[in-house]
N, C-alpha and C positions, 0 to 999 in steps of 0.2 A: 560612504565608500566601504566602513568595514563592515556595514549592515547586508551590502548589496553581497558581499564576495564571502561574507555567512550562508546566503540564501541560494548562492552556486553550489558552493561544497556540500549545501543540504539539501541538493537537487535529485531525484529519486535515481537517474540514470546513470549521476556518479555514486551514487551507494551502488547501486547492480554492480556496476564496473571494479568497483574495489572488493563487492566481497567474491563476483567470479575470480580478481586476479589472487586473494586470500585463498581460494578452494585450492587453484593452480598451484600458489605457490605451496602446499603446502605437501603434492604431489610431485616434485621437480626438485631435482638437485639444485639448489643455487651457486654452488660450487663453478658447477659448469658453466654457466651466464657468468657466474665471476670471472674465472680463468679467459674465458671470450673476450670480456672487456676490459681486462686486465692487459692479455695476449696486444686486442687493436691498437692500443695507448702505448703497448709497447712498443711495437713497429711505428705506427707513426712518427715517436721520439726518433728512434732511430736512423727510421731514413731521413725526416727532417735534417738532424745533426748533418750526417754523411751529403746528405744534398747542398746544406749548407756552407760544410767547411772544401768539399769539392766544386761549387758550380757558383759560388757568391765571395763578397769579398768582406762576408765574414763581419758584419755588421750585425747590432745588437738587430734592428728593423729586417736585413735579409733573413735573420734566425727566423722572426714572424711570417714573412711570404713564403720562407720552405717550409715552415707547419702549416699554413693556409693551405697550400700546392700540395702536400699529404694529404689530408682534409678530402681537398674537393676530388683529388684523382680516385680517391677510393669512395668518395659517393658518384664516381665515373663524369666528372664535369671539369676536370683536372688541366690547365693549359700546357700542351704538350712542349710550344715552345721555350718552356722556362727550361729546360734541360739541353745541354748543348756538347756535353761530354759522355764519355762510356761509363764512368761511376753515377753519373744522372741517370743514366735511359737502364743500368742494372737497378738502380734504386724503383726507377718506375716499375720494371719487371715483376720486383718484389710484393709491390702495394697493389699490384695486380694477380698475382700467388695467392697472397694470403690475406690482405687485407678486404681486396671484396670477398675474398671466401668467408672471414669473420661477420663482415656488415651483412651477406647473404643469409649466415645464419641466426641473428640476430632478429633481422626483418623476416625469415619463415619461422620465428619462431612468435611474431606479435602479430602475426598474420592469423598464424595457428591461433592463438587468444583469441583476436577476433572471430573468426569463425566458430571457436567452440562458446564465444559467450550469443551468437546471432541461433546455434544450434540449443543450445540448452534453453535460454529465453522460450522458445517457440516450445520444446518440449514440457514444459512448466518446472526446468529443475532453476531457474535460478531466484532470487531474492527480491520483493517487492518494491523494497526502499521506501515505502508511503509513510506518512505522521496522518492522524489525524482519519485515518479511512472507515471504512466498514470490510469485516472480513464474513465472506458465508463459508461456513463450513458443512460442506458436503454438497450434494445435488439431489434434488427431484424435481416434480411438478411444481412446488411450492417454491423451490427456489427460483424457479424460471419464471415464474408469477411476479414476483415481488424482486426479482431482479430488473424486470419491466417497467413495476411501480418507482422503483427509485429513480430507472432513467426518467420517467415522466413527471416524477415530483423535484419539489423547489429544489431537492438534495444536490451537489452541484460537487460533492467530494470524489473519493475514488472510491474504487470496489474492486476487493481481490476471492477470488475463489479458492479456496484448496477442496479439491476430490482427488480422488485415482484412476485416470482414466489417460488415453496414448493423447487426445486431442484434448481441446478447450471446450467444454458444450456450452459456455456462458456468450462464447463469439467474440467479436471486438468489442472494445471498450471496457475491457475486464481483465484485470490481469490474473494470471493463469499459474497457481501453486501444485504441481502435482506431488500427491503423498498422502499419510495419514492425517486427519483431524486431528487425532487424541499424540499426534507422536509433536514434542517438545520442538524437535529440529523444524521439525515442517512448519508450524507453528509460528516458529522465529522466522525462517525466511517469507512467509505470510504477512510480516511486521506487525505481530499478535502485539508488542509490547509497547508498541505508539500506536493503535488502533483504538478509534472511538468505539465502535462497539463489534459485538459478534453473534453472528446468527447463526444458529444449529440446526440443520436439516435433517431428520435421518434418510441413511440413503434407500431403505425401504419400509414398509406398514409392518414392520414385524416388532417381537421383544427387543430380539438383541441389536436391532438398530438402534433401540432404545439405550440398553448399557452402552451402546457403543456411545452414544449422544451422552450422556451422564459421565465417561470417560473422559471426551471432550471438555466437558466443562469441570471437572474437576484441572483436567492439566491446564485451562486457561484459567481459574481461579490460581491455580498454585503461582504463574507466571508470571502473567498481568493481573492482580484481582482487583484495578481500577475499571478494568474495562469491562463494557457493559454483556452481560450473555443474554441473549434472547433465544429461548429454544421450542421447536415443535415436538409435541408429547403424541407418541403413536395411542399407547395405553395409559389411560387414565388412574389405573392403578399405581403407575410409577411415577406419581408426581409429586409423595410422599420423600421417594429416595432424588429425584432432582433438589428436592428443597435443600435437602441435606448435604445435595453437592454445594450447595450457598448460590443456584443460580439467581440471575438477576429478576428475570421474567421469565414467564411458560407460557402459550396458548396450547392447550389440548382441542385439535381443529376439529376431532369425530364431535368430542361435547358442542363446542362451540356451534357447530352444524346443526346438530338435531334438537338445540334450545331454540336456536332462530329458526327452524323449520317448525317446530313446535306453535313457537310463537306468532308465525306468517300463518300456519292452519286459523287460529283464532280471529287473528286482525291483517286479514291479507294487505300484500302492500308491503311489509313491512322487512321483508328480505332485499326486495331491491330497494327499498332507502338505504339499507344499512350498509349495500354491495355500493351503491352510490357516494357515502359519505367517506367511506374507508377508500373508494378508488378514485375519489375526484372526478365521480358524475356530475353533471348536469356544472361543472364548472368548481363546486364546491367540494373543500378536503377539511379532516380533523387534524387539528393540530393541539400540542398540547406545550404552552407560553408562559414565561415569568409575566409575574404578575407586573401593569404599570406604575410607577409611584401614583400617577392620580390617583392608582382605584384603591391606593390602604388605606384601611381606616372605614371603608364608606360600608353600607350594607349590601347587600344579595342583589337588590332589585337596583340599586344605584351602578352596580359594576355591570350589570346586564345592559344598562341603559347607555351606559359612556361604553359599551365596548363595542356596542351597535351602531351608536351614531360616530365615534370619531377612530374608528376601524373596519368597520361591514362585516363583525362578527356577532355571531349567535352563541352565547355562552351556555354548556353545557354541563357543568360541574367544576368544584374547585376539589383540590387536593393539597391535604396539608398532614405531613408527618407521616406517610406511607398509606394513611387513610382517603376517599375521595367521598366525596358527598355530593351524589347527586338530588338536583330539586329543592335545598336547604327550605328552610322557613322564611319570610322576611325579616325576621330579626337575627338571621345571620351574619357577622362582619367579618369581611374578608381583610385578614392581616397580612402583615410584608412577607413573610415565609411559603405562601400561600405559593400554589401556581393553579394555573386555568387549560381547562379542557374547551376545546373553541371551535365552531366548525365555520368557516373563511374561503372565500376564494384565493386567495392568499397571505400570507404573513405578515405583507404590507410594514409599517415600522414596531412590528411584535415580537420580541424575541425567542426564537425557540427554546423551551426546556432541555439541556446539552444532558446533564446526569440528575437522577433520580430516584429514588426509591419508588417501585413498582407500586401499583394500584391493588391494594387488598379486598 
């Protein structure tokens, strides 16, 4: 039970709910909502008493039906016949003055709440509430790319966006942070600091997309610097100073392009393998998996062999200690620390690699 009513309160829609009412309250006199519910408790008492010691005979129980009969007249459900004298039907008068004028303002004033948390959601100003998600920060083509890949791979978490832009460009199933990357606040409502990892877009082919991106990940290093950064490098000259921001990983996509163009001129063919294995062509994806207990201890060609017959994967390098070695020798022995680079139709009972040191 106390597990189940843990996983309510840590339901992403009551965190929305409390940090818009946090924003609110922090805008609004509380004073005033006090004095309001302060004022209706009063009246109530009030007429209660005077209803009571005029129209009953003053029993501890008729005390409770003339505060119930205040109660409901002023949520307008009130039964008119309990009142049968001129100080009754004054007292009604009264809880009709001012006490639905209170209740009225009260309920326009969590009306207004509501509407400005259904208004800001949609605008991207309110707070994600996710554990556990993936954050992209910024927008381009790359991101709308691999925001695709995610809906279509095993990945099964959330995805939040932060750019700056009036609308959502990610569409449904994205929730939607409008503001700065590199700015701390935007960041946090993002849920940069329960978020599995975060990918860096720049929002154009320039330099200072680039600083902008190295900004970014210094302010998510300073924040969260559990979480993982994965960033796109416009110029490859600036992958010197990302290092140095402490990102996690980089792909520079110009290089990456024109090695496997390079390489497709020589031995054609070999750009759509690689567009295939990376996008879950022809059925099969790269994944990259803790190693299984069977396979420590055994050699190179023994872990290829048990991973192919009792998983329907193809193993393509291990990694161990931020180095990866691909094609080892046969006298390589893969140990428990190890993890594996795999290409799968799917993960089947493998577990995925959650955090790791990037591939050197």
């Amino acid at each position: 039970m106390r597990g189940r009513l843990a996983r309510l309160f840590d339901s992403p829609f009551l965190k929305r709910l409390g940090w818009h009412a946090r924003q609110i309250a922090t805008k609004v006199d509380g004073r005033f909502f006090r004095s309001l519910a302060l004022g209706l408790v009063a009246i109530l008492g009030i007429v209660s008493v005077v209803v009571w010691a005029a129209e009953t005979e003053r029993s501890i129980g008729d005390l409770g039906a003339s505060f119930y009969w205040s109660v409901t007249t002023v949520m307008g459900q009130g039964d008119a016949s309990y009142l049968s004298r001129p100080v009754g039907w004054a007292m009604g008068w009264v809880l009709g003055l001012f006490g639905v004028a209170i209740v009225a303002t009260i309920t326009g004033a969590f009306v207004g709440f509501v509407i400005d948390f259904l208004l800001k959601e949609g605008q991207g100003m309110g707070a994600s509430g996710y554990r556990d998600h993936i954050v992209i920060c910024g927008w381009n083509t790359t991101a709308r790319d691999l925001l695709r890949e995610l809906q279509t791979d095993a990945y099964q978490g959330d995805v939040v966006l932060i750019h700056n832009s009036e609308t959502n460009p990610a569409g449904d199933g994205v929730y939607y942070v409008r503001g700065d990357t590199a700015n701390e606040a935007d960041l946090d409502r993002a849920g940069m600091r329960s978020a599995r990892s975060a990918i860096i877009c720049p929002a154009s082919p320039s330099d200072d997309a680039d600083m902008h991106s190295i900004l970014t990940v210094l302010a998510i290093e300073s924040m969260a610097p559990e979480v993982r950064t994965v960033v796109e490098v416009n110029n490859p000259n600036h992958v010197p100073h990302f290092r140095r921001a402490e990102v996690d990983e980089l792909l520079v996509t110009s290089r990456l392009a024109s090695r496997l163009l390079a390489r497709s001129a020589i031995y054609p063919g070999l750009s759509e393998l690689v567009t295939d294995i990376v996008s879950g062509g022809e059925g099969s994806e790269l994944y990259r998996v803790t190693i299984p207990e069977e396979c420590v201890g055994k050699s190179i060609d023994e872990v290829s062999a048990m991973m192919r017959a009792n998983h329907s994967a193809t193993l393509l390098a291990v990694s161990r200690n931020g180095s990866t070695f691909t094609n080892p020798g046969a006298d390589f022995q893969v140990m428990a620390d190890d993890d594996l680079v795999v290409v799968a139709e799917s993960l089947g009972t493998l577990r995925p690699l959650r955090n790791a040191t990037a591939f050197e």
